[in-house]
RODREN-218520 format. One record per residue (C-alpha): chain; y, x, z. Coordinates in nm, 2 decimals. Layout:
<voros>
VORO   c        Y        X        Z
VORO   A        Y        X        Z
...
</voros>
This chain:
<voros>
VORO   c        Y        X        Z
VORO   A    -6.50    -6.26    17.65
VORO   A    -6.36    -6.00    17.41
VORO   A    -6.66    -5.77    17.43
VORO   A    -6.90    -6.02    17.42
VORO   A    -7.15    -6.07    17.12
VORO   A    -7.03    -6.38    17.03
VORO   A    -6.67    -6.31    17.03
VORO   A    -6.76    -6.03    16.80
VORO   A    -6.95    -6.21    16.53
VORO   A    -6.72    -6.46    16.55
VORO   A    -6.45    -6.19    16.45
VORO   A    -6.65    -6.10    16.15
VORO   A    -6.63    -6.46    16.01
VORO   A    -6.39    -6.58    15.78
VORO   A    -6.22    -6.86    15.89
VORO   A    -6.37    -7.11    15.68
VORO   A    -6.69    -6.96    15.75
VORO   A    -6.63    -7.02    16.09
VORO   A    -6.55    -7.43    16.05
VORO   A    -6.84    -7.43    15.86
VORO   A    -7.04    -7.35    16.16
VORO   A    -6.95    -7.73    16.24
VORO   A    -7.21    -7.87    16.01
VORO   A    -7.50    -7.65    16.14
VORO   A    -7.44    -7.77    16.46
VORO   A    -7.54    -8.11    16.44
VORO   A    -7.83    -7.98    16.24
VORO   A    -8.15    -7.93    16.55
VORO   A    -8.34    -7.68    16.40
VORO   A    -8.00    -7.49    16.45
VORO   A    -7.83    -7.58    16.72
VORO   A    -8.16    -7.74    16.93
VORO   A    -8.04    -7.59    17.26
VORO   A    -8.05    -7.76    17.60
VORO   A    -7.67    -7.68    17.57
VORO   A    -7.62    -7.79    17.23
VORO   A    -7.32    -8.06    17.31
VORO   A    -7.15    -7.78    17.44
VORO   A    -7.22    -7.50    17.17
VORO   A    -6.95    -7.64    16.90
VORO   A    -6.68    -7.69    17.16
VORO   A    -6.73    -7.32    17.28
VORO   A    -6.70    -7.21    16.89
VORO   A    -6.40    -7.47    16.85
VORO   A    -6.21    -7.37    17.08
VORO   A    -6.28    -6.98    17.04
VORO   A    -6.19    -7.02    16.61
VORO   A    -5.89    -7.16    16.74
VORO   A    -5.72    -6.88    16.94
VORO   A    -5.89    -6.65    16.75
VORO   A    -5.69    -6.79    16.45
VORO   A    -5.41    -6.81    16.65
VORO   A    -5.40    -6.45    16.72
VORO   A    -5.69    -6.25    16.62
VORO   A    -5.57    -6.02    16.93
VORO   A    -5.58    -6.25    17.19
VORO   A    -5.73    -6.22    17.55
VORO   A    -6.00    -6.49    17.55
VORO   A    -6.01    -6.60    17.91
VORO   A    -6.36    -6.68    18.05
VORO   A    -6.10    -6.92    18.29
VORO   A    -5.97    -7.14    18.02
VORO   A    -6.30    -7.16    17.81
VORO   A    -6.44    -7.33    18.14
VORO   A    -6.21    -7.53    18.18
VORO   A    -6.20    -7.65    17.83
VORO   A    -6.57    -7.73    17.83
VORO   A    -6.58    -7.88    18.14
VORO   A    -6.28    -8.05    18.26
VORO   A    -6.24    -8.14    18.68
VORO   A    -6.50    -7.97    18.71
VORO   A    -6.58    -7.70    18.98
VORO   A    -6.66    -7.37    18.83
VORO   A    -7.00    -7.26    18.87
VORO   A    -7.16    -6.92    18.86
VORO   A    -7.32    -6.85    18.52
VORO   A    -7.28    -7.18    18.35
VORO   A    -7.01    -7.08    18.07
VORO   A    -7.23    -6.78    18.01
VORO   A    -7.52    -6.95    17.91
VORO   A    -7.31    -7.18    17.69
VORO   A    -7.23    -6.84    17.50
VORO   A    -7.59    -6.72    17.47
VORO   A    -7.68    -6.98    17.30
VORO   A    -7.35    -7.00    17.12
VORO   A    -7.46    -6.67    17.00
VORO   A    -7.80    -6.76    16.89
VORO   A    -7.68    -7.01    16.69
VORO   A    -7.39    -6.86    16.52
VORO   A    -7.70    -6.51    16.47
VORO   A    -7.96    -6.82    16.28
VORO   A    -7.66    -6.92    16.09
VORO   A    -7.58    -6.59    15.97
VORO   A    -7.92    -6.51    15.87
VORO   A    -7.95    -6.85    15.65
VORO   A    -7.64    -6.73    15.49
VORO   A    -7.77    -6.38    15.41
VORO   A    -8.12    -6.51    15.29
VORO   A    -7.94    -6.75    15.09
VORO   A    -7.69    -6.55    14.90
VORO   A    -7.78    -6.53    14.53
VORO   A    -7.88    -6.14    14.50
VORO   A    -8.21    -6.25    14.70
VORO   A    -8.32    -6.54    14.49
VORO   A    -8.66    -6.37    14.35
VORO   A    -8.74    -6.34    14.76
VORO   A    -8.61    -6.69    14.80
VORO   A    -8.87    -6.82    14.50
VORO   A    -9.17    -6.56    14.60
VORO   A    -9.14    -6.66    14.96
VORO   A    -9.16    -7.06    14.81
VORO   A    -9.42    -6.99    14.61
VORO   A    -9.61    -6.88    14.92
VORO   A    -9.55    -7.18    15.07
VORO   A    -9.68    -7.39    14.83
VORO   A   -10.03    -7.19    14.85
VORO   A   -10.03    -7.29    15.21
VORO   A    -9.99    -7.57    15.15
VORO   A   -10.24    -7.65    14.89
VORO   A   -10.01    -7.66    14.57
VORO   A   -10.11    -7.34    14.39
VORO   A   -10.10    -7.49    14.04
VORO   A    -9.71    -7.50    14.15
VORO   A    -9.73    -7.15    14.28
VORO   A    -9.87    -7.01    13.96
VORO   A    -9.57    -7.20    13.79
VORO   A    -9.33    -7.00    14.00
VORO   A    -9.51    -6.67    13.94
VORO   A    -9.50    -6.70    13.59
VORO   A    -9.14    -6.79    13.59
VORO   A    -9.11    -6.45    13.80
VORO   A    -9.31    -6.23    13.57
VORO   A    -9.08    -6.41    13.29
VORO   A    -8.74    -6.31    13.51
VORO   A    -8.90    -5.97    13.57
VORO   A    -8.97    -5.86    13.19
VORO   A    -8.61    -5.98    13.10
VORO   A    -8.44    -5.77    13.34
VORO   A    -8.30    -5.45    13.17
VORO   A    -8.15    -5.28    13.44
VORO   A    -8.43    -5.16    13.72
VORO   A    -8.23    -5.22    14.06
VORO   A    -8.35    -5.04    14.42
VORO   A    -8.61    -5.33    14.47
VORO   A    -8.73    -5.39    14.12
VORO   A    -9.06    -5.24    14.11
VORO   A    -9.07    -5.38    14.48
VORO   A    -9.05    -5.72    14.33
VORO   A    -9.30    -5.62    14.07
VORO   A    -9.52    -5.52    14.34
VORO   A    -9.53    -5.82    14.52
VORO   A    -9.60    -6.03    14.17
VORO   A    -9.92    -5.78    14.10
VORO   A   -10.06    -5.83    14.47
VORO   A   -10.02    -6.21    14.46
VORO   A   -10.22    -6.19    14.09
VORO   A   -10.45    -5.99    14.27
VORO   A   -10.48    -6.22    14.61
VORO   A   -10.56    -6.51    14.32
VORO   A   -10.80    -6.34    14.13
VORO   A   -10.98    -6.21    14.49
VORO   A   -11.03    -6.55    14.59
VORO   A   -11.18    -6.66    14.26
VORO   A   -11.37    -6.32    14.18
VORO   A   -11.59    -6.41    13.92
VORO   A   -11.75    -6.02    13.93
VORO   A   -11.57    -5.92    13.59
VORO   A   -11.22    -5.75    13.55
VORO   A   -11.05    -5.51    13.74
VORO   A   -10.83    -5.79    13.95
VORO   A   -10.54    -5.67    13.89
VORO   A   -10.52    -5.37    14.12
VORO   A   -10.41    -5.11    13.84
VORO   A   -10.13    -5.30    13.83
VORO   A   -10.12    -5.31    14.11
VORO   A   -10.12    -4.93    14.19
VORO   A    -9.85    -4.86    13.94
VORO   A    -9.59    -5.10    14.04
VORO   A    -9.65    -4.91    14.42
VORO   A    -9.65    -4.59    14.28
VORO   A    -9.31    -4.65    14.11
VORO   A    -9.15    -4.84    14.42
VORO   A    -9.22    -4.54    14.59
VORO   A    -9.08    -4.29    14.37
VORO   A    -8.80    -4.52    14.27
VORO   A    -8.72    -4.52    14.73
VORO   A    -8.85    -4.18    14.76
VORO   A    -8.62    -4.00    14.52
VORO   A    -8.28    -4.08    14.60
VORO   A    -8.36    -3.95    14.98
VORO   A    -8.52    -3.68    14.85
VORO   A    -8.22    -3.60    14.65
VORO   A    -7.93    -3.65    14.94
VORO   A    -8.16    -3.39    15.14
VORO   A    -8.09    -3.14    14.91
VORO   A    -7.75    -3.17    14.84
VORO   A    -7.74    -3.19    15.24
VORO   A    -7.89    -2.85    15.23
VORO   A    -7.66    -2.73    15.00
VORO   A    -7.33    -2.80    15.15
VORO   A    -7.45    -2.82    15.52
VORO   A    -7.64    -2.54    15.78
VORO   A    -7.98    -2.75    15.74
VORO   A    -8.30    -2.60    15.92
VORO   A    -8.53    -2.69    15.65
VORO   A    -8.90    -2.70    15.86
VORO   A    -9.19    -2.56    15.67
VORO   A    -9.33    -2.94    15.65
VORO   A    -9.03    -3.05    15.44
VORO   A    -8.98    -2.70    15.19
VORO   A    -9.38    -2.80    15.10
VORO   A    -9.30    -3.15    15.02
VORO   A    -9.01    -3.01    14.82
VORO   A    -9.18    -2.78    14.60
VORO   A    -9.48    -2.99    14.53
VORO   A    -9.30    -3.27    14.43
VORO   A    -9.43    -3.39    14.14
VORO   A    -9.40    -3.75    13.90
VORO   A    -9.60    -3.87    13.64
VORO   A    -9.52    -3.91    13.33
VORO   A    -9.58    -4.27    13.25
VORO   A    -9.38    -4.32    13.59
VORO   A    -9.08    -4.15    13.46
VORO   A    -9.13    -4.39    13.11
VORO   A    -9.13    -4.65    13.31
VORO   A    -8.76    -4.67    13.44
VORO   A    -8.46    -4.48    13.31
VORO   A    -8.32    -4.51    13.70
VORO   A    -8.65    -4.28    13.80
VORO   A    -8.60    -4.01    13.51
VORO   A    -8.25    -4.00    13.62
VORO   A    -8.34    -3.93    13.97
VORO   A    -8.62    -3.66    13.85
VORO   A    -8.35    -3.49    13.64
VORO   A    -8.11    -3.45    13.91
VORO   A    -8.40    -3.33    14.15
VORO   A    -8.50    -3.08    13.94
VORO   A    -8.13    -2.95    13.93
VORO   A    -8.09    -2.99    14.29
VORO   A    -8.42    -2.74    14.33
VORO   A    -8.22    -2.46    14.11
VORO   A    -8.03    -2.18    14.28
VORO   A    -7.75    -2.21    14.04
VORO   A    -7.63    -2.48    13.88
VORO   A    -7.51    -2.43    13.52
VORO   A    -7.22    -2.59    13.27
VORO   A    -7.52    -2.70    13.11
VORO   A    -7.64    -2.89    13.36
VORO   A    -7.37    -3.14    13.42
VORO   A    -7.34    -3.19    13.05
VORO   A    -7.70    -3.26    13.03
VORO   A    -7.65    -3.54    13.27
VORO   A    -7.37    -3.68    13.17
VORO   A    -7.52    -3.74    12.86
VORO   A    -7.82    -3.91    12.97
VORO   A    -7.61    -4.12    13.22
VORO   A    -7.41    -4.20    12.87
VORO   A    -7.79    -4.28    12.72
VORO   A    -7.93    -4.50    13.00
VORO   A    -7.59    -4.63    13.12
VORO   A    -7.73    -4.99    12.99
VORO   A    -7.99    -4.98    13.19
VORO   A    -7.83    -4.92    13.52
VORO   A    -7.67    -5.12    13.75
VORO   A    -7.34    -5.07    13.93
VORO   A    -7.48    -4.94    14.25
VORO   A    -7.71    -4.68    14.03
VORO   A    -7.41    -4.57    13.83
VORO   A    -7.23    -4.53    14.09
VORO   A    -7.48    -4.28    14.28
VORO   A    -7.53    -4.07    13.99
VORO   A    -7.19    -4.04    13.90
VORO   A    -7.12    -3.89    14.21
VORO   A    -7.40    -3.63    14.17
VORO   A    -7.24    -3.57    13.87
VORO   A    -6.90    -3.49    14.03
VORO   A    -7.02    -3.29    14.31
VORO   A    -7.24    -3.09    14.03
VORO   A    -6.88    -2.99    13.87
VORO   A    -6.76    -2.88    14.21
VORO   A    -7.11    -2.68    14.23
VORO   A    -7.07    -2.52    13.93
VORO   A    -6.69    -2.42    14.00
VORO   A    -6.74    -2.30    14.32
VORO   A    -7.01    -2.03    14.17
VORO   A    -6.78    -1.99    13.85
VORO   A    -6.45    -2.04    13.90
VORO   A    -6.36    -1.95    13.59
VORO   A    -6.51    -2.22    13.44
VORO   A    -6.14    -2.40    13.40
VORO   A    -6.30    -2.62    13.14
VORO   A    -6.46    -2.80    13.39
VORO   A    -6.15    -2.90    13.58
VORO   A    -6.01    -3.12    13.32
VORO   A    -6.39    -3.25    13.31
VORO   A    -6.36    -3.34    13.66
VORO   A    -6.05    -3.44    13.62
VORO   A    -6.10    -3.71    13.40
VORO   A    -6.42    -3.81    13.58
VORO   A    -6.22    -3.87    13.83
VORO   A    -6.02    -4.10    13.70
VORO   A    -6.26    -4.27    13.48
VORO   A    -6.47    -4.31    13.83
VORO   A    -6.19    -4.45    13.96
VORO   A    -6.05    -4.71    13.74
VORO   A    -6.44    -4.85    13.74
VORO   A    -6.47    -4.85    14.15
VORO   A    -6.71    -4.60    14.18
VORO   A    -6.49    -4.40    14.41
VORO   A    -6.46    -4.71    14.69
VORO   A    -6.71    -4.80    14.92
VORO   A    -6.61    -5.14    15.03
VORO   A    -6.30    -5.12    14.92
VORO   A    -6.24    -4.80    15.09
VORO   A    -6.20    -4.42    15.00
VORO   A    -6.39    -4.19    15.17
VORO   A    -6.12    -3.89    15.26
VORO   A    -6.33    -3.61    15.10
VORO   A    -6.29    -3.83    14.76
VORO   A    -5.94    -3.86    14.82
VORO   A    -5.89    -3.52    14.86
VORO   A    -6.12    -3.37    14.56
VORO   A    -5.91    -3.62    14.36
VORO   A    -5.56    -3.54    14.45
VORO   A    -5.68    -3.14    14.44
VORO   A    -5.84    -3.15    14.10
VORO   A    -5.62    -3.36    13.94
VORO   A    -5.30    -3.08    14.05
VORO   A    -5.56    -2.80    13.93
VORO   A    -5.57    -2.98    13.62
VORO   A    -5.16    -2.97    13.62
VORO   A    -5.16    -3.34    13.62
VORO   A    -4.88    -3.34    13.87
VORO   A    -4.76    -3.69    13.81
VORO   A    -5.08    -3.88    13.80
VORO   A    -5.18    -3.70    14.15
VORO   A    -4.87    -3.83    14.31
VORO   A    -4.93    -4.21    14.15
VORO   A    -5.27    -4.17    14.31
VORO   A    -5.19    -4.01    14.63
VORO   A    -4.94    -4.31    14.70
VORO   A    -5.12    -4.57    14.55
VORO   A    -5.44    -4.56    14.74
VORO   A    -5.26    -4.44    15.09
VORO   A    -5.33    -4.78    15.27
VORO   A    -5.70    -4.77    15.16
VORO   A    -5.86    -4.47    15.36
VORO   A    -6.16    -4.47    15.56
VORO   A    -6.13    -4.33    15.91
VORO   A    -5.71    -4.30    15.86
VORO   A    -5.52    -4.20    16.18
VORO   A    -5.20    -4.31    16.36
VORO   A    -4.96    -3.99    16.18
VORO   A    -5.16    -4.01    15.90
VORO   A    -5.32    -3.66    15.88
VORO   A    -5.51    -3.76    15.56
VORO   A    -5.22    -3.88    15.35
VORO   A    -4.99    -3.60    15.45
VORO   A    -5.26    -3.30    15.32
VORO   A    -5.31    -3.49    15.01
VORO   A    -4.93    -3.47    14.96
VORO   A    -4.91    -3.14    15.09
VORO   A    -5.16    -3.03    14.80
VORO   A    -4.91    -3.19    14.56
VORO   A    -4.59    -3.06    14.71
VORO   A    -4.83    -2.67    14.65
VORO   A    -4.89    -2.79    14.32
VORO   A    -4.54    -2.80    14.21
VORO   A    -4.39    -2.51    14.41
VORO   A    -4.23    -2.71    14.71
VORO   A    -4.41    -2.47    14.93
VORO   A    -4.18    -2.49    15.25
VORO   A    -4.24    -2.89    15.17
VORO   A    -4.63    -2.81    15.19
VORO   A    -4.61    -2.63    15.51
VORO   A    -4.41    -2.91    15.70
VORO   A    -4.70    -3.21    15.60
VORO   A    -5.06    -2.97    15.67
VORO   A    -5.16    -3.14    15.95
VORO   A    -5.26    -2.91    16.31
VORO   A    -5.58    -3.00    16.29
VORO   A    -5.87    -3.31    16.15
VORO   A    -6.17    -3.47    16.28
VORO   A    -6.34    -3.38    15.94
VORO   A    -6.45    -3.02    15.88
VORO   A    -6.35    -2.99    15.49
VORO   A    -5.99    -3.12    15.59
VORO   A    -5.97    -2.86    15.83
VORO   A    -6.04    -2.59    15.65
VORO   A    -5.87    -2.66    15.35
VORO   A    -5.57    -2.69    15.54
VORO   A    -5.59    -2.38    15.71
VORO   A    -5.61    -2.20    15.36
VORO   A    -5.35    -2.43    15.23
VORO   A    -5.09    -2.32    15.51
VORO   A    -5.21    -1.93    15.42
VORO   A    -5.14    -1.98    15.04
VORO   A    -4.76    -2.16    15.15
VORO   A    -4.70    -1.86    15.36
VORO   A    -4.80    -1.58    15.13
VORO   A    -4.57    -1.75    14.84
VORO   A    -4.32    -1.74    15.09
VORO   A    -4.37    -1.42    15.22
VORO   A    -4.37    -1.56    15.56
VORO   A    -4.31    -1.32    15.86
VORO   A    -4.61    -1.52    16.02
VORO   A    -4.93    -1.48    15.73
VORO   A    -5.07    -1.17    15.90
VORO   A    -5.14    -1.37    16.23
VORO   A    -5.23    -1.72    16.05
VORO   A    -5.49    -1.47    15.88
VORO   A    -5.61    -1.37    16.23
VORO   A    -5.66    -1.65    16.34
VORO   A    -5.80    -1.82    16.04
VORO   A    -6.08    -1.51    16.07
VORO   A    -6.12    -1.58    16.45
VORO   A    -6.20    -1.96    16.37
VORO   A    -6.43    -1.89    16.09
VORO   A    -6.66    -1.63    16.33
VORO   A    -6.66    -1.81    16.61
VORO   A    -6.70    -2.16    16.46
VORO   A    -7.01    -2.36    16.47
VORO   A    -7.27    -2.27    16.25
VORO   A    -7.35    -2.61    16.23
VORO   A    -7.01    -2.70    16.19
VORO   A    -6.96    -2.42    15.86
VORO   A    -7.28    -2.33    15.68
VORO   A    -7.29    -1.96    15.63
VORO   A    -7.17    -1.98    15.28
VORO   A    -6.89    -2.18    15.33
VORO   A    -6.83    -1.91    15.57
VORO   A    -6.89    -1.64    15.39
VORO   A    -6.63    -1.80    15.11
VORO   A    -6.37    -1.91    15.35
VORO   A    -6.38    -1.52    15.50
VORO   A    -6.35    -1.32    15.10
VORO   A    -6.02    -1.52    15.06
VORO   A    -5.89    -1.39    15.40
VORO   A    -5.99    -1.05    15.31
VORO   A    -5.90    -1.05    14.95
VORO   A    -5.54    -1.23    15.11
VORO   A    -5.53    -0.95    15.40
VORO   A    -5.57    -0.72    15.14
VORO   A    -5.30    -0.84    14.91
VORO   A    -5.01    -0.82    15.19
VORO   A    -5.15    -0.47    15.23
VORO   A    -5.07    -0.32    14.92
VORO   A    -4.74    -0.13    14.81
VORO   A    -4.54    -0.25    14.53
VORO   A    -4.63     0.01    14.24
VORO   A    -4.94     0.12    14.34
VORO   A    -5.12     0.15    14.05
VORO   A    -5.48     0.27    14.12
VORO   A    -5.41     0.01    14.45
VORO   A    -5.39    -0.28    14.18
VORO   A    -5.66    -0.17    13.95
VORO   A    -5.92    -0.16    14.30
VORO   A    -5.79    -0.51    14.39
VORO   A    -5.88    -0.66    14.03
VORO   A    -6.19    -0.51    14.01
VORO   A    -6.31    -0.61    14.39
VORO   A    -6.16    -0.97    14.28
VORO   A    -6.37    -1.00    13.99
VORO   A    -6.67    -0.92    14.22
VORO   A    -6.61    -1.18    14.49
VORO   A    -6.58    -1.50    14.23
VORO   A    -6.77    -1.64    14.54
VORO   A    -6.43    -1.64    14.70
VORO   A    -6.28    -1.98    14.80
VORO   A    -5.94    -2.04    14.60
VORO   A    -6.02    -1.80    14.36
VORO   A    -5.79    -1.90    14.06
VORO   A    -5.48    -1.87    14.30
VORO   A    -5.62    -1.49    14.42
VORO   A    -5.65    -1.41    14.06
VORO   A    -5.28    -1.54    13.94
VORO   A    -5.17    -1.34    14.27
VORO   A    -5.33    -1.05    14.17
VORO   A    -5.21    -1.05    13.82
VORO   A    -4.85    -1.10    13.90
VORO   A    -4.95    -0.79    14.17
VORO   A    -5.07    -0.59    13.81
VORO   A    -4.73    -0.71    13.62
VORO   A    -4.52    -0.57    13.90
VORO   A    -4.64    -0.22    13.85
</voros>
């Protein structure tokens, strides 16, 4: 009964959502089942054990014999109990969705359509008005907003339809525009993810798409209408750039401080992270930029303290990781080991030896020159591609401040991994990054102590390959290299 599908909704239930199933039970448009004296029993008796012990084996055995006492088991009987079981515990959780306060315009729209049906539209047109009312007073344009405002337009225009006196324009321009704006305000944000997919992944980009891309275009009066779409434009139309600039990021943090009124959580949310990963952008093409780490930094942290870092109460480990990283580039040593242990029990996808915890700390223990700490928490190896790689360069910084006898072969095989990997594991630039910091490494163990014109090559070649990953560590390497001569 374990893997069944009612055993498994009835997992996700509270348990006072689950005794409240007892109430829609004796309700017939519910529970209206051939089997529906048995359907509360089945749940009773599952809530219980599963209360009991949310691990427990739920016997098919017992739950027979609970439901029907002395009586002779027969073939198929319990399981039908537990379809419908299931069907009524799958209506009951679909009342409780539609119900839930963040749908109440659908709850009133859908009402209001009733009452045409049924011959009330005086009381209709009350509830549309009320909805026009709600739908001007609403500052902040959610995801469904100009949804809503669609559905008001088309039911004006359905009324004025059925009593078209031959004058007007019934409402369809209205119409047209609160479409048009639904579908840039759905469009964009796909739009958008695409191409920061194709920035950090190896994406096939088909010739269909790259049109769509470069022809898209958005009115103006739809970009007056809704500071959420002129937000989305503006990072589109940084997204379409080859380079991202320092510019850039201030430009939308600005406006994100402009319009921040106007959004709503889930909005500010999305955009901050664009912001962020726009910082890492610009970084990764200028890492000299150091400005930007305390930028980061501290969006970071403001992110954090607002919950725009969790999803669900969770942190994804590529957050936890940029965190913990850019707040030790930042030298803010103590703050990343307060975070590192604070939010430890709260990871998303978190295994048994916790892999994801211990490169976090390891990046701290690096930070503060406990490099023979460092090396003892990088984990082997990780499911996710960024923790991977980072650890292997991690475990090559460790050895080379520890003049390890072993660098030269973690170097080899670091360079094996990266050419024979996936390309659709590592797009080519991440590649081609990960591979100038083994060479420019490889090249560093290479070089005599006191070799002058040796030095001078190395700095110069550096300052070329600012593509490099870890490039702020290669250039404090190389200068100590110059100040040894």
């Amino acid at each position: 009964m374990r893997e069944s599908q009612l055993v498994e909704l009835l997992t996700v239930l509270s348990p006072s959502e689950r005794l409240q199933l007892k109430e829609y039970a004796a309700i017939p448009h519910f529970n209206g089942g051939t089997r529906r004296n048995y359907v509360w029993p089945l749940l009773e008796w599952c809530h219980y054990h599963l209360s009991e012990n949310s691990d427990a084996d739920l016997h098919p055995s017992e739950a027979y014999n609970y439901l029907f006492p002395d009586e002779t088991p027969v073939e198929g009987k319990l399981e039908k109990v537990m379809v419908d079981a299931q069907k009524f515990v799958r209506t009951v959780m679909h009342t409780w969705y539609y119900l839930r306060s963040e749908n109440e315009f659908q709850q009133m729209y859908d009402l209001s359509e009733v009452l045409r049906q049924r011959g009330l539209e005086p009381r209709q047109v009350q509830i549309l008005n009320r909805l026009e009312k709600q739908q001007r007073d609403t500052l902040q344009h959610h995801q469904y907003y100009f949804h809503q405002q669609y559905l008001l337009e088309h039911a004006i225009f359905d009324r004025e339809s059925l009593y078209n006196k031959r004058k007007g324009d019934l409402n369809i321009p209205k119409v047209l525009d609160a479409l048009e704006s639904h579908r840039h305000l759905n469009e964009l944000p796909l739009l958008n993810v695409y191409l920061l997919q194709k920035r950090i992944s190896s994406l096939e980009v088909t010739g269909r798409m790259q049109t769509y891309i470069d022809s898209y275009t958005i009115p103006e009066h739809v970009l007056d209408a809704s500071p959420r779409i002129r937000v989305q434009f503006t990072i589109y139309c940084m997204l379409v750039k080859d380079q991202l600039e320092s510019a850039d990021a201030q430009h939308l943090f600005e406006m994100l401080l402009k319009y921040e009124e106007y959004m709503d959580a889930d909005a500010l949310q999305q955009f901050y992270t664009y912001l962020r990963n726009f910082c890492v952008m610009i970084l990764l093409d200028n890492p000299e930029a150091e400005g930007i780490y305390e930028v980061l930094s501290s969006l970071y942290r403001d992110n954090l303290d607002r919950g725009f870092l969790h999803h669900e109460g969770k942190l994804h480990p590529s957050r936890y990781l940029a965190v913990s990283e850019y707040a030790a580039r930042a030298k803010q040593h103590d703050w990343a080991l307060d975070f590192i242990e604070k939010y430890r029990d709260e990871l998303i996808g978190e295994n048994e030896t916790r892999d994801i915890y211990r490169l976090n700390m390891a990046y701290y223990l690096f930070g503060v020159g406990r490099f023979d700490e460092c090396l003892g928490q990088i984990p082997d190896t990780s499911p996710y591609t960024d923790y991977l790689i980072a650890g292997k360069r991690l475990e090559i910084k460790c050895m080379y401040e520890l003049n390890h006898e072993l660098l030269p072969f973690r170097l080899d095989a670091f360079r094996v991994f990266l050419s024979r990997t996936s390309h659709k594991m590592i797009p080519d630039h991440i590649r081609q990054k990960n591979m100038e910091f083994v060479n420019m490494v490889a090249q560093f163990i290479a070089s005599v102590k006191g070799d002058r014109d040796r030095s001078a090559r190395l700095m110069e070649r550096l300052r070329e390959k600012k593509q490099a990953f870890e490039w702020l560590w290669l250039a404090e390497k190389a200068r100590e290299m110059e100040s040894r001569r």
